[in-house]
OpenMM code with the backbone's topology and positions (N, CA, C; nanometers):
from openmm import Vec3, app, unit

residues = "UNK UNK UNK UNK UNK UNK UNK UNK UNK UNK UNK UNK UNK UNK UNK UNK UNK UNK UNK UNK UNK UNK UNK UNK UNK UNK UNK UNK UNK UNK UNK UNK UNK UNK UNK UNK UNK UNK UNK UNK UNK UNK UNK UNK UNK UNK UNK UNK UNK UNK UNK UNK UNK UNK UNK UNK UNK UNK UNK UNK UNK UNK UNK UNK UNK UNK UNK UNK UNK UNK UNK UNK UNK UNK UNK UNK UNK UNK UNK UNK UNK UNK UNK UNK UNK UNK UNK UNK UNK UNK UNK UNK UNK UNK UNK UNK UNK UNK UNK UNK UNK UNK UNK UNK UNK UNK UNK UNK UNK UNK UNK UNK UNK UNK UNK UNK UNK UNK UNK".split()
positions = [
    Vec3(-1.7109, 2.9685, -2.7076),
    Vec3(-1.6958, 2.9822, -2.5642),
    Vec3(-1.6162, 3.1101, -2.5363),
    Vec3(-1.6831, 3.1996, -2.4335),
    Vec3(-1.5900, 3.3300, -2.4116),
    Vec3(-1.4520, 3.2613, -2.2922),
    Vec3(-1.3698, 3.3827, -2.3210),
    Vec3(-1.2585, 3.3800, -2.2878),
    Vec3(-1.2894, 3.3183, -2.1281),
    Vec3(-1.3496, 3.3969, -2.0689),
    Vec3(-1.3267, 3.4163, -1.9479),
    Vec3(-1.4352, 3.2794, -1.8815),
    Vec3(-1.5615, 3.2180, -1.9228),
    Vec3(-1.5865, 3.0878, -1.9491),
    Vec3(-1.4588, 2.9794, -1.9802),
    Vec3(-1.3495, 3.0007, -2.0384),
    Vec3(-1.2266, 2.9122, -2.0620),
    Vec3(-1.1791, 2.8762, -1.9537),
    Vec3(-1.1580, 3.0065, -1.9440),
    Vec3(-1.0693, 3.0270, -1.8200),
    Vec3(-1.0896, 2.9835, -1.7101),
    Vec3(-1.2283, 2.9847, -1.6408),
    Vec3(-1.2958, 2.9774, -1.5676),
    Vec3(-1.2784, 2.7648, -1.5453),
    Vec3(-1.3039, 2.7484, -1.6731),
    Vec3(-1.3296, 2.5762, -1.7086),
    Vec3(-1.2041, 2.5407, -1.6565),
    Vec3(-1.1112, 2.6033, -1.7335),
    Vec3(-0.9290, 2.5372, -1.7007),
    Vec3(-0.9009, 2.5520, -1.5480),
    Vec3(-0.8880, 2.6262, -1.4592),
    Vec3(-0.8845, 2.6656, -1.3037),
    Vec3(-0.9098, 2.5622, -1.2755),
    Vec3(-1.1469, 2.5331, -1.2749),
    Vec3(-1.1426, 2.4152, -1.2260),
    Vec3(-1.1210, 2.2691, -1.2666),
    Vec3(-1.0787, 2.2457, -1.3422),
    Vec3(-1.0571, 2.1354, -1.3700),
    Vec3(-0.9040, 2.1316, -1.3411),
    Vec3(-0.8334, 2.2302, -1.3540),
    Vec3(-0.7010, 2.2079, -1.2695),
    Vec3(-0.6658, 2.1825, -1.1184),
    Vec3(-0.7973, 2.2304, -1.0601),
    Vec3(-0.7856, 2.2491, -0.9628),
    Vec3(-0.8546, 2.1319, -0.8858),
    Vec3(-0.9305, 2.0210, -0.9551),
    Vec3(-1.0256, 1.8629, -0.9874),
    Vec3(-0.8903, 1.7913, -0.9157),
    Vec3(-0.7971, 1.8360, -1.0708),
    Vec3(-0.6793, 1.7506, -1.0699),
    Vec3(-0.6199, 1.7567, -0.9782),
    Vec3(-0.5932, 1.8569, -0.9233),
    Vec3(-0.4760, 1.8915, -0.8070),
    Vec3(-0.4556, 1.7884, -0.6950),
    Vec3(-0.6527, 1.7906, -0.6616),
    Vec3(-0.7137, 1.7678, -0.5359),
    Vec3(-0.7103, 1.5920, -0.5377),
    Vec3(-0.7278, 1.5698, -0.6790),
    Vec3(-0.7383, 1.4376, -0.7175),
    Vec3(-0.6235, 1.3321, -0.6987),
    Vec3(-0.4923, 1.4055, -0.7391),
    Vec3(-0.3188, 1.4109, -0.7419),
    Vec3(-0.3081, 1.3909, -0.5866),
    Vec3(-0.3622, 1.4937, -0.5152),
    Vec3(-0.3596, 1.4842, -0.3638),
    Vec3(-0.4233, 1.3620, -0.2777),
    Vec3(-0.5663, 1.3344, -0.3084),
    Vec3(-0.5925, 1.2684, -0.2550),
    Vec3(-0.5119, 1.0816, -0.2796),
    Vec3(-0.4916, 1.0969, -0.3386),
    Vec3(-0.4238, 0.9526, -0.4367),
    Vec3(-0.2973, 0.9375, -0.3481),
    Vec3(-0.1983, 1.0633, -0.3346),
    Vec3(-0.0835, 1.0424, -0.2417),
    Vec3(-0.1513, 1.0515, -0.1074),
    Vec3(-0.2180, 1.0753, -0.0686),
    Vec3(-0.2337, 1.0768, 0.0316),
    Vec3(-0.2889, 0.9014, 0.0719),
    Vec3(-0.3736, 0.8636, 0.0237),
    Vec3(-0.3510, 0.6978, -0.0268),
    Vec3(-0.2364, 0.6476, -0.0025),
    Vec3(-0.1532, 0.6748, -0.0967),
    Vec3(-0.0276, 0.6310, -0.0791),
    Vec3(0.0325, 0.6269, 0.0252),
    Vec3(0.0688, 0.7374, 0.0791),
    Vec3(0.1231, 0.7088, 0.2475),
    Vec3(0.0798, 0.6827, 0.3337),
    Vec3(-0.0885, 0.6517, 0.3054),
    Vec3(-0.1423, 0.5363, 0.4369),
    Vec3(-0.1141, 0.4528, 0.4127),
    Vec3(-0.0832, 0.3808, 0.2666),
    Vec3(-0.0504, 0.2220, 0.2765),
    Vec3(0.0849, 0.2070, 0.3422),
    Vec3(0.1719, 0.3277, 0.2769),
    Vec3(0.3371, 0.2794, 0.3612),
    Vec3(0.3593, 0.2821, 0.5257),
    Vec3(0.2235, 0.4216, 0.5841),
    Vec3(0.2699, 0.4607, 0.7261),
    Vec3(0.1507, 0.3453, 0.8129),
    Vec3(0.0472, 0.3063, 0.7357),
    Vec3(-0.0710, 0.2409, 0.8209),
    Vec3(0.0150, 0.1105, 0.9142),
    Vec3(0.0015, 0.0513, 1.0072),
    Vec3(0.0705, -0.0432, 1.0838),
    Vec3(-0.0019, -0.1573, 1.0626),
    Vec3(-0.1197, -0.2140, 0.9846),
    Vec3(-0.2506, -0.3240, 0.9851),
    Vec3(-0.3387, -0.3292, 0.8755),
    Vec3(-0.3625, -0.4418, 0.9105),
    Vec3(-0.4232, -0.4489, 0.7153),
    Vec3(-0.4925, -0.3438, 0.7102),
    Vec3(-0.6131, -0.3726, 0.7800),
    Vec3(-0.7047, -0.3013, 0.7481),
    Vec3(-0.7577, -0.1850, 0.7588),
    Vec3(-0.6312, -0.0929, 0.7992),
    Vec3(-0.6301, 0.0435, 0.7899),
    Vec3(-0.5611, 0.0495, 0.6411),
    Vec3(-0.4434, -0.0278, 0.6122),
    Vec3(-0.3880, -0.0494, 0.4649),
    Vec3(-0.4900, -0.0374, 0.3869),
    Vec3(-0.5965, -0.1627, 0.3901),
    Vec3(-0.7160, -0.1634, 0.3142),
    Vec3(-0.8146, -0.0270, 0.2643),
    Vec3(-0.8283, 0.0394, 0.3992),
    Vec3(-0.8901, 0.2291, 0.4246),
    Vec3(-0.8200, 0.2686, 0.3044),
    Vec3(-0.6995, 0.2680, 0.3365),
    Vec3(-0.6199, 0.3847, 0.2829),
    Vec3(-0.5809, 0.3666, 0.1645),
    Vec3(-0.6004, 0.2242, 0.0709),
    Vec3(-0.5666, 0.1652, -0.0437),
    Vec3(-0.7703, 0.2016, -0.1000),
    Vec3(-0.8923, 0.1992, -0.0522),
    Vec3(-0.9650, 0.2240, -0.1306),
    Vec3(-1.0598, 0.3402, -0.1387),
    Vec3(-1.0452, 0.3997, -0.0085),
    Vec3(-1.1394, 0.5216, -0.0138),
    Vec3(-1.0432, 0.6191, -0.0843),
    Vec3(-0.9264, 0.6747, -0.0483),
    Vec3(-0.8916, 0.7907, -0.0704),
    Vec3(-0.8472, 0.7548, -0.2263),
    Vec3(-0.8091, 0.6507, -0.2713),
    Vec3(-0.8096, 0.6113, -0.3999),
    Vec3(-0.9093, 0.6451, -0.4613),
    Vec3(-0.9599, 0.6492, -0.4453),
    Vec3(-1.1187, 0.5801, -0.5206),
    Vec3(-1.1841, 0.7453, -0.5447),
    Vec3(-1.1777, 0.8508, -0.4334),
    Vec3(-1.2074, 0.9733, -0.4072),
    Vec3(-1.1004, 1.0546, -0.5285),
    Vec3(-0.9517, 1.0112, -0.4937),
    Vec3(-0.8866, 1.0901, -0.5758),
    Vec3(-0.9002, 1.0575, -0.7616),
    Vec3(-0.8849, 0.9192, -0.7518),
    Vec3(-0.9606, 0.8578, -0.9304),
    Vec3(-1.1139, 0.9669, -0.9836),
    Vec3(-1.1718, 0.9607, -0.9041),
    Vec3(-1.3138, 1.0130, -0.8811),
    Vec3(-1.2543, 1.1718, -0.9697),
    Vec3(-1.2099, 1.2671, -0.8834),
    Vec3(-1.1543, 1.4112, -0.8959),
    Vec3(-1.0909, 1.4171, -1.0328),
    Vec3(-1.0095, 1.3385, -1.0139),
    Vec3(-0.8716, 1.3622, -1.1754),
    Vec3(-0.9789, 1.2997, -1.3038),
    Vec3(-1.0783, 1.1953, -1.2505),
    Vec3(-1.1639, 1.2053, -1.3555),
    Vec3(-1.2740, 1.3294, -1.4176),
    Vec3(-1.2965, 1.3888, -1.2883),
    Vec3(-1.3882, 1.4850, -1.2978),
    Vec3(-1.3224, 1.5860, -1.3721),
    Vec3(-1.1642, 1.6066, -1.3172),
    Vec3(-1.1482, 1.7359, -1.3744),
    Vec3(-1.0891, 1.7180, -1.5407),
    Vec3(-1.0973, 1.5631, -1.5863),
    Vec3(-1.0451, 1.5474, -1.7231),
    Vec3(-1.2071, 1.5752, -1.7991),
    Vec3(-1.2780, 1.5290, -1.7297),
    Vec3(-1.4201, 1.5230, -1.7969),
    Vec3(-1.4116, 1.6944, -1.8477),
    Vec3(-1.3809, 1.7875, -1.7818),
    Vec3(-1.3831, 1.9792, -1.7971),
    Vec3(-1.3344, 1.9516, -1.8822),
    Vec3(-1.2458, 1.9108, -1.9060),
    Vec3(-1.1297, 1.9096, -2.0328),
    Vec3(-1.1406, 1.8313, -2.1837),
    Vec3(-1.2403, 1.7564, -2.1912),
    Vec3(-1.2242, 1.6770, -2.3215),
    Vec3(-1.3751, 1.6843, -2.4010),
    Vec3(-1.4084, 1.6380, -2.4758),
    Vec3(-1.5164, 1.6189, -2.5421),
    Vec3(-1.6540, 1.5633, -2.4872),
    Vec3(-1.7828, 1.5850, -2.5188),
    Vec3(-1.9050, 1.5045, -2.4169),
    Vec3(-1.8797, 1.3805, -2.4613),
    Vec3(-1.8265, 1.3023, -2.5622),
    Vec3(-1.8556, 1.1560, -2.5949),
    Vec3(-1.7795, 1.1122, -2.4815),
    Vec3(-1.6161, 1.1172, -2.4790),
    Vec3(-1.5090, 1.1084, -2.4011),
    Vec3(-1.5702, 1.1485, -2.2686),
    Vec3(-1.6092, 1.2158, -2.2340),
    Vec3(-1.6734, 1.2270, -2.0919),
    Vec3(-1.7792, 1.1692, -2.0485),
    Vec3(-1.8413, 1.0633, -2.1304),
    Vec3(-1.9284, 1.0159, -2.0873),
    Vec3(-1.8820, 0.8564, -2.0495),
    Vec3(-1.7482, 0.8343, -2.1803),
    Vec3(-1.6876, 0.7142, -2.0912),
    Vec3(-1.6465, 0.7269, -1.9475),
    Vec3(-1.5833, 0.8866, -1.9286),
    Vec3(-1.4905, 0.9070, -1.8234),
    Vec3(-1.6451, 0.8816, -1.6984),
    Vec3(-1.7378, 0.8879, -1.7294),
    Vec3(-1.8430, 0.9030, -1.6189),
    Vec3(-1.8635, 0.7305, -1.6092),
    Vec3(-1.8312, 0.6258, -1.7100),
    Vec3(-1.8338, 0.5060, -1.6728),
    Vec3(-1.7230, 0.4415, -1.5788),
    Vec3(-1.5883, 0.4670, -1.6111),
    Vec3(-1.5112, 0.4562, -1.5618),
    Vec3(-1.5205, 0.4732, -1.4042),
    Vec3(-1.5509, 0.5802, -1.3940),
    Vec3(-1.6073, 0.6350, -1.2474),
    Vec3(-1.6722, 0.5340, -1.1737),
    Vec3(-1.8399, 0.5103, -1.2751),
    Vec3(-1.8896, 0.4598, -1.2042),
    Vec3(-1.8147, 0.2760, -1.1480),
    Vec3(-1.7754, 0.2351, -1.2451),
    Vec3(-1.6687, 0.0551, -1.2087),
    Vec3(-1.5990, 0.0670, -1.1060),
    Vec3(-1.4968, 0.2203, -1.0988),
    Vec3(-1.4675, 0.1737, -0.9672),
    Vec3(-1.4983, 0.2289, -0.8570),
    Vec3(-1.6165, 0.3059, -0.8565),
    Vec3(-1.6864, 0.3138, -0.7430),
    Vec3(-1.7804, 0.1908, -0.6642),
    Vec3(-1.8265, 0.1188, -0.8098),
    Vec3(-1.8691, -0.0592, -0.7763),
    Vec3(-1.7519, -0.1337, -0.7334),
    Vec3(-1.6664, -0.1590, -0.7855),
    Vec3(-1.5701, -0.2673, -0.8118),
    Vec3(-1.4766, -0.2206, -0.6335),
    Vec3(-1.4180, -0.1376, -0.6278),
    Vec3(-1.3105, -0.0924, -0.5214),
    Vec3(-1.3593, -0.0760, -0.3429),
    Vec3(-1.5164, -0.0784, -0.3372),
    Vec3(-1.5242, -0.1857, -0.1780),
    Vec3(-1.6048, -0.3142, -0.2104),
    Vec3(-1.5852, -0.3982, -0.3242),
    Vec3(-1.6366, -0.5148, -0.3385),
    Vec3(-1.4607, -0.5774, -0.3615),
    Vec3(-1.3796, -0.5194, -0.3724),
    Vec3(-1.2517, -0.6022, -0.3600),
    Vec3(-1.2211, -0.5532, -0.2227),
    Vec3(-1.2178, -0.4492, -0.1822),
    Vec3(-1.1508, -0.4079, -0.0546),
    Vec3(-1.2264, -0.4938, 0.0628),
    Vec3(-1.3634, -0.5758, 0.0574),
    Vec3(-1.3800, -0.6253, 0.1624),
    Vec3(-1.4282, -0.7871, 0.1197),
    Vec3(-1.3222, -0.8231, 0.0102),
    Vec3(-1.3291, -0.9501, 0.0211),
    Vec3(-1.1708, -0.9814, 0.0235),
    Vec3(-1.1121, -0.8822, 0.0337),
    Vec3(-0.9525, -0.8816, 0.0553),
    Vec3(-0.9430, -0.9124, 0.2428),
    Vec3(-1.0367, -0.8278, 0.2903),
    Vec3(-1.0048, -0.7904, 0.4219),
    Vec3(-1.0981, -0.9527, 0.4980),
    Vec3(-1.2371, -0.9971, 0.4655),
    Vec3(-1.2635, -1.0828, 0.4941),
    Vec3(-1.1573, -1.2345, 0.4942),
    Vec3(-1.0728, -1.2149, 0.3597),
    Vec3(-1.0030, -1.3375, 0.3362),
    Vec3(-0.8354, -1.3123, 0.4780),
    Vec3(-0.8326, -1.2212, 0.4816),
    Vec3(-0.7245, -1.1748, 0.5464),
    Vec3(-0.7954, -1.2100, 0.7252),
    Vec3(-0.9161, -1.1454, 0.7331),
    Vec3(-0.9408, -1.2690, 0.8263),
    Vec3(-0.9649, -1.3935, 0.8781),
    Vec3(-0.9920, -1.4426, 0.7506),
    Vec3(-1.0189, -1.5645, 0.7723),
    Vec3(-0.8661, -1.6556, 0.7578),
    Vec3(-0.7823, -1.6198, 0.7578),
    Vec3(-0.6994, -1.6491, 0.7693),
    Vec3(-0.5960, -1.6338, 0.8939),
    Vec3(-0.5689, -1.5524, 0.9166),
    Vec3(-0.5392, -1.5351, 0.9871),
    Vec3(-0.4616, -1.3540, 1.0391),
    Vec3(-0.4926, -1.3194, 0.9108),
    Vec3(-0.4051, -1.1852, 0.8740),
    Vec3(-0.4323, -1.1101, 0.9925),
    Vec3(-0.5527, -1.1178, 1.0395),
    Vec3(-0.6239, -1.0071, 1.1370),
    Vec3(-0.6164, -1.0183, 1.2794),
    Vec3(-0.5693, -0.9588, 1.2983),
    Vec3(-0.5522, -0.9815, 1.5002),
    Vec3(-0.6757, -0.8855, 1.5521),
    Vec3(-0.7385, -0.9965, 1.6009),
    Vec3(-0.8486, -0.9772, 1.6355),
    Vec3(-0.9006, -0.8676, 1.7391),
    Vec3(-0.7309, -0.9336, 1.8237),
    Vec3(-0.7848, -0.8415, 1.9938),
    Vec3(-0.7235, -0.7070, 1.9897),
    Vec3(-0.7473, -0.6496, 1.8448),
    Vec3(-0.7339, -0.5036, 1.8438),
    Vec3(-0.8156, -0.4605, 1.7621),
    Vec3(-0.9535, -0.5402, 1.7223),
    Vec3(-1.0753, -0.4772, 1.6907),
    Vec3(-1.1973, -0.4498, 1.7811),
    Vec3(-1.2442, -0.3311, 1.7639),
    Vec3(-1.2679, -0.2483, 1.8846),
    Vec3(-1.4495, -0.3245, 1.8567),
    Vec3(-1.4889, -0.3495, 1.7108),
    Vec3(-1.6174, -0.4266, 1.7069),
    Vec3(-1.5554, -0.5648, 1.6260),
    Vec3(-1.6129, -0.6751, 1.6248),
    Vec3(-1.5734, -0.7972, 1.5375),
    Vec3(-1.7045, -0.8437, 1.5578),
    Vec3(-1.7817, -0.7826, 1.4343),
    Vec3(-1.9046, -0.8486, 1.3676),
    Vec3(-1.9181, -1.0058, 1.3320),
    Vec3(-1.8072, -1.0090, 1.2652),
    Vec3(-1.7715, -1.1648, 1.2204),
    Vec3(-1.7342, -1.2978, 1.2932),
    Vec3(-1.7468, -1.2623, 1.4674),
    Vec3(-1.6846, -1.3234, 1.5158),
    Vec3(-1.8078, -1.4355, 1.5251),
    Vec3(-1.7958, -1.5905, 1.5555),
    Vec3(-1.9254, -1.6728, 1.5564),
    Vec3(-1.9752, -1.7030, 1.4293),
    Vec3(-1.9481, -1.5599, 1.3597),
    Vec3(-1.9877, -1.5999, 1.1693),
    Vec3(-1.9100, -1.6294, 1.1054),
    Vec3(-1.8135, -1.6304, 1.0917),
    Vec3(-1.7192, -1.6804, 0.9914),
    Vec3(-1.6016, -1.7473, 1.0495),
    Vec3(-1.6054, -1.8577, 1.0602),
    Vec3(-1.4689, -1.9396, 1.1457),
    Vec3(-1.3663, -1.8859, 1.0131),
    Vec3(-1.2435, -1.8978, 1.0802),
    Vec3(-1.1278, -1.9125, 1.0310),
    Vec3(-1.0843, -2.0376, 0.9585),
    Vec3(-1.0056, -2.0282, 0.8372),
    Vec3(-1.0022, -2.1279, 0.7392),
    Vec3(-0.9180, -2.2606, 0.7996),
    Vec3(-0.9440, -2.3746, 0.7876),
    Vec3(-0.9245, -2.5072, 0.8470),
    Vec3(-0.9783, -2.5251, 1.0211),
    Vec3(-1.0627, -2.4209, 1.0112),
    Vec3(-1.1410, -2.4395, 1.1702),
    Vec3(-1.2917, -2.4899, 1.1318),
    Vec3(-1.3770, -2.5579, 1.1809),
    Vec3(-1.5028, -2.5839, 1.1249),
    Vec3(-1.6290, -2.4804, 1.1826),
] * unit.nanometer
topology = app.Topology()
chain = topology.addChain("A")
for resn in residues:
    res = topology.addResidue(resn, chain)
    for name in ("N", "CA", "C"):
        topology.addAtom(name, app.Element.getBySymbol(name[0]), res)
């Protein structure tokens, strides 16, 4: 590999990471500043999930094709897995009671899913 191909590789994949590092805190302080679950919920799986995504991408620049082909599985689980928990977190949180209703601007669920010990 020429020098400047190296070079070129290291930047971006530093620069994967950076964005990746970023998006993750930025996660982070929606869960502490969000006021409601389910902006908590937003901010606990997209920007997560985006920044995991990046710091994977930019390790993939960095390591071997075998190792990068796990890193491309990894990816893909929690791109499956992280809104199949995030909206059975948020469903159970309504059905309970977590969710105040009369500050959702649509409530799809309303008529469909009673609340738990309601029939």
């Amino acid at each position: 590999m020429t020098p400047a191909l190296h070079t070129a590789r290291d930047i971006a994949s530093a620069v994967l990471l950076l964005l990746g590092a970023l998006s993750c805190l930025l996660g982070a302080v929606g869960l502490l500043r969000l006021p409601d679950l389910l902006g908590r919920l937003q901010a606990a799986t997209k920007p997560q999930t985006l920044g995991l995504l990046l710091v994977l991408a930019g390790t993939a620049l960095r390591v071997e094709l075998e190792s990068a082909v796990t890193l491309v599985l990894v990816a893909f689980f929690q791109v499956i897995t992280a809104p199949v928990i995030s909206q059975l977190a948020g469903r159970s949180a309504y059905r309970s009671g977590g969710v105040r209703r009369d500050l959702l601007v649509v409530d799809q669920l309303a008529g469909k899913l009673p609340r738990d010990g309601s029939s």
